[in-house]
C-alpha positions in Angstrom: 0.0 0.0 0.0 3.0 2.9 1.0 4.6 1.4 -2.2 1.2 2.7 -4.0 0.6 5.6 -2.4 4.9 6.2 -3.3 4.0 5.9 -7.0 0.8 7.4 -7.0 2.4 10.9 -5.7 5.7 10.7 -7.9 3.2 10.2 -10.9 1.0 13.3 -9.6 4.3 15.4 -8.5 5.8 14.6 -12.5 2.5 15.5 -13.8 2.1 18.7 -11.6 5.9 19.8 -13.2 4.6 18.8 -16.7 1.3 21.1 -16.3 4.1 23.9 -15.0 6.1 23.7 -17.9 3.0 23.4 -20.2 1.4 26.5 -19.1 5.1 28.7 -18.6 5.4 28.0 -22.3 2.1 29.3 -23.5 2.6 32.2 -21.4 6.5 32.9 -23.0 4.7 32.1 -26.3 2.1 34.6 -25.5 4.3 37.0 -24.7 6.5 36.8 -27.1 3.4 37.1 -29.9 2.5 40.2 -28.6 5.4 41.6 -27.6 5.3 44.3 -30.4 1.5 45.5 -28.8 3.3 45.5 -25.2 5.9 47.8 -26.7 4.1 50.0 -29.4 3.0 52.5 -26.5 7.2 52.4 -25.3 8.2 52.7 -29.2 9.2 56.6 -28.6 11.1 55.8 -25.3 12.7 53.0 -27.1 13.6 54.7 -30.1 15.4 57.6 -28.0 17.1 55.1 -25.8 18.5 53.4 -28.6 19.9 56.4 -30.5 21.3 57.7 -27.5 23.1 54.3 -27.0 23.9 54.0 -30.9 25.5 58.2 -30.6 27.2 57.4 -27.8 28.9 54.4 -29.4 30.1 56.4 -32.4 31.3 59.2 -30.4 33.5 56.4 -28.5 34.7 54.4 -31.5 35.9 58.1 -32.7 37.6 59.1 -29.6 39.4 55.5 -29.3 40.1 55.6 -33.1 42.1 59.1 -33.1 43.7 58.0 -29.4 45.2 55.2 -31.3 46.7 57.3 -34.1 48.2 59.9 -31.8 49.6 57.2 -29.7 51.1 55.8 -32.7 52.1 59.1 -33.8 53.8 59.3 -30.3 55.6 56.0 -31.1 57.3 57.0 -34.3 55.1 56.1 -37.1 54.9 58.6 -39.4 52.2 57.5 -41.9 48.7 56.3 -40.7 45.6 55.0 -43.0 42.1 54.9 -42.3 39.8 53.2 -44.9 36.2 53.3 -44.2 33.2 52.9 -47.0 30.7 55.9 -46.8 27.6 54.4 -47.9 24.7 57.7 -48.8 21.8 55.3 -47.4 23.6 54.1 -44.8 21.0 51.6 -42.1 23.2 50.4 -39.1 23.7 47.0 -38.9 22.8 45.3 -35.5 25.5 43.4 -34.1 24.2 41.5 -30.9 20.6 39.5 -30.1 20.5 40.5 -26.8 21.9 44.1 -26.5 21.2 47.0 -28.8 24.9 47.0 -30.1 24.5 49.1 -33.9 27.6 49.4 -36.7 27.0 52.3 -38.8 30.5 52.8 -39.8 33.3 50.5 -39.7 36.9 52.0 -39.6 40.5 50.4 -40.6 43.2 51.8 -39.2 46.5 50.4 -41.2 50.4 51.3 -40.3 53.8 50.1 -40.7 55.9 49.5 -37.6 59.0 47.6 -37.0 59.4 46.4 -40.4 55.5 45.0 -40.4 52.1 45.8 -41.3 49.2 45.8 -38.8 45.5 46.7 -39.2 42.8 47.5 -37.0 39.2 47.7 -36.5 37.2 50.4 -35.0 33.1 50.4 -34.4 30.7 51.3 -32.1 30.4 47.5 -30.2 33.5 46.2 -29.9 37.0 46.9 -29.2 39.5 44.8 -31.6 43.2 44.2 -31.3 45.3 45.0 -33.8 46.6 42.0 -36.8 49.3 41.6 -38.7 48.3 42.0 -42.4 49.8 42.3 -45.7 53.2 44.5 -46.1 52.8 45.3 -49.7 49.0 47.5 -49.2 51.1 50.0 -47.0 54.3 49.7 -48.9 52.2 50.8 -52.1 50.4 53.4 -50.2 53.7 54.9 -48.8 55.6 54.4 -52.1 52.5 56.3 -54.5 51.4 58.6 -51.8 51.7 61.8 -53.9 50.4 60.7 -56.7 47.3 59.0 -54.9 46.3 62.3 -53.7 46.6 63.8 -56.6 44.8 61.3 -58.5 40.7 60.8 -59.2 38.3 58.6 -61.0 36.1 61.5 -63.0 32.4 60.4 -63.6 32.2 58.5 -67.2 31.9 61.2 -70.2 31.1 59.9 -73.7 31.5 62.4 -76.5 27.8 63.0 -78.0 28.5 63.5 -82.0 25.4 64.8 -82.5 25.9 67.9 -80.4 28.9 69.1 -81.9 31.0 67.2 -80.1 29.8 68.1 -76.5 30.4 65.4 -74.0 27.2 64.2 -71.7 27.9 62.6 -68.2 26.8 59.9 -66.1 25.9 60.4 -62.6 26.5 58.3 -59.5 23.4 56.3 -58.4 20.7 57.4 -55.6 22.6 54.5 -53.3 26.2 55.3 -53.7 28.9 54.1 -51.8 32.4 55.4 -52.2 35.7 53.8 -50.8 36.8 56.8 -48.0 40.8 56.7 -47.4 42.0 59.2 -44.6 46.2 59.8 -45.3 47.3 61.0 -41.7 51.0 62.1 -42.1 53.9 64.3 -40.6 52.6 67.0 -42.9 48.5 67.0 -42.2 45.3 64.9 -42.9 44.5 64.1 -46.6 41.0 62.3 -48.3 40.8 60.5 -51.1 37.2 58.9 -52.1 36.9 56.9 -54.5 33.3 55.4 -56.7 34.4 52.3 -57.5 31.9 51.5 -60.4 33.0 54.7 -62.6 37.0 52.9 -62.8 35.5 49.8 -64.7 32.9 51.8 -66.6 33.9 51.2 -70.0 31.0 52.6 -72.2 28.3 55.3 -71.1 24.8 55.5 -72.8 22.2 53.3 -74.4 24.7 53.3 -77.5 27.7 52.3 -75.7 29.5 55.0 -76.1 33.4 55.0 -74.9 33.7 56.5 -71.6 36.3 58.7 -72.6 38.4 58.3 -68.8 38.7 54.4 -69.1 42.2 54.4 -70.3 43.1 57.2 -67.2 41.6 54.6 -64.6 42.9 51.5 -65.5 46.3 52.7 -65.5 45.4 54.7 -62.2 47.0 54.3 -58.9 43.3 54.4 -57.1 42.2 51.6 -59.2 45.3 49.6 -57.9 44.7 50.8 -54.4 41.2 49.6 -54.7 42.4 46.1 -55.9 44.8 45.7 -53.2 42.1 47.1 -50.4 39.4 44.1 -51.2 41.9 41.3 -51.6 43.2 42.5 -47.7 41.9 39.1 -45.4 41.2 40.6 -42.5 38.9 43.3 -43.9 37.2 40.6 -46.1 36.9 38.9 -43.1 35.0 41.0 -41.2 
């Protein structure tokens, strides 16, 4: 009879757990379901919370970003490269499930020191230590620097013959994004941005027409640059 009675409750005690479990899940799935309704009301809140959070990650990702390049100004290296893409419909990207962590932009900081290339990372989530990359990106960089400054990739122009030889241009799209390199050196800050699709733009215009700069980029040091910049690992990477 105890060994009944023993059974009986361990069944009804196993059950009882069972009918907890059952009904804790219906109510996560519930509340899950209509979490959206639960939060409409808090959507302003939220919003403000999160764009406060998302500023104040960008303001730090700038302030570490130009710490690092003084400091490494501080330890001797003369020539420091920032390469960033500069999108004109930028969204940020969320990074984590659980905490509102957004990327709008993400920076690489590139420099030569004892005889080897490092890169590094900088966005608003995370911090990232600095990796040993590819020598011959900053050798080139170093080694072309004047003449990459000097450089650009002109929007495609096509000579019109039926407007006594005028020239009509193309224009970049509504959702451009250009490659953004910031040259920081012993003697100031410099900017080059580049549109990658007008360098392989070969013909402009329903008929085709030859875009008159094709030969200029092809042989340009930015289309090079450009070439070596997406082949870089660690930036493919991530």
């Amino acid at each position: 009879m105890g060994h009944f009675c023993t059974h009986q409750l361990t069944f009804l005690g196993l059950a009882l757990i069972k009918f907890k479990l059952s009904i804790t899940a219906v109510f996560y799935v519930a509340f899950i379901v209509n979490l959206p309704y639960i939060l409409m009301p808090m959507k302003p809140a939220l919003t403000l919370l999160l764009l406060l959070l998302f500023k104040t990650g960008l303001t730090q990702s700038n302030e570490k970003l130009k710490a690092r390049i003084a400091e490494l100004k501080t330890a001797g290296v003369d020539t420091t490269i920032v390469y960033y893409m500069y999108c004109a419909d930028t969204r940020p990207r969320l990074q984590a499930p659980l905490m509102p962590c957004e990327v709008e932009k993400i920076r690489y900081l590139m420099w030569q020191q004892d005889g080897k290339s490092r890169i590094q990372r900088f966005d608003e989530c995370k911090n990232y230590q600095p990796q040993l990359m590819n020598t011959k990106l900053v050798t080139f960089i170093k080694a072309n620097f004047e003449k990459i400054i000097a450089d650009s990739i002109p929007p495609p122009l096509f000579k019109n013959d039926g407007k006594n030889g005028e020239f009509e241009i193309a224009v970049k799209s509504a959702h451009y994004c250009d490659n953004v390199f910031v040259f920081n050196t012993g003697n100031g800050e410099y900017m080059q941005r580049i549109y990658k699709p007008f360098i392989n733009q070969k013909y402009v215009g329903r008929e085709k027409k030859l875009n008159i700069y094709h030969k200029h980029n092809m042989r340009s040091p930015l289309k090079k640059l450009i070439d070596m910049v997406e082949k870089e690992p660690y930036i493919q990477a991530l």
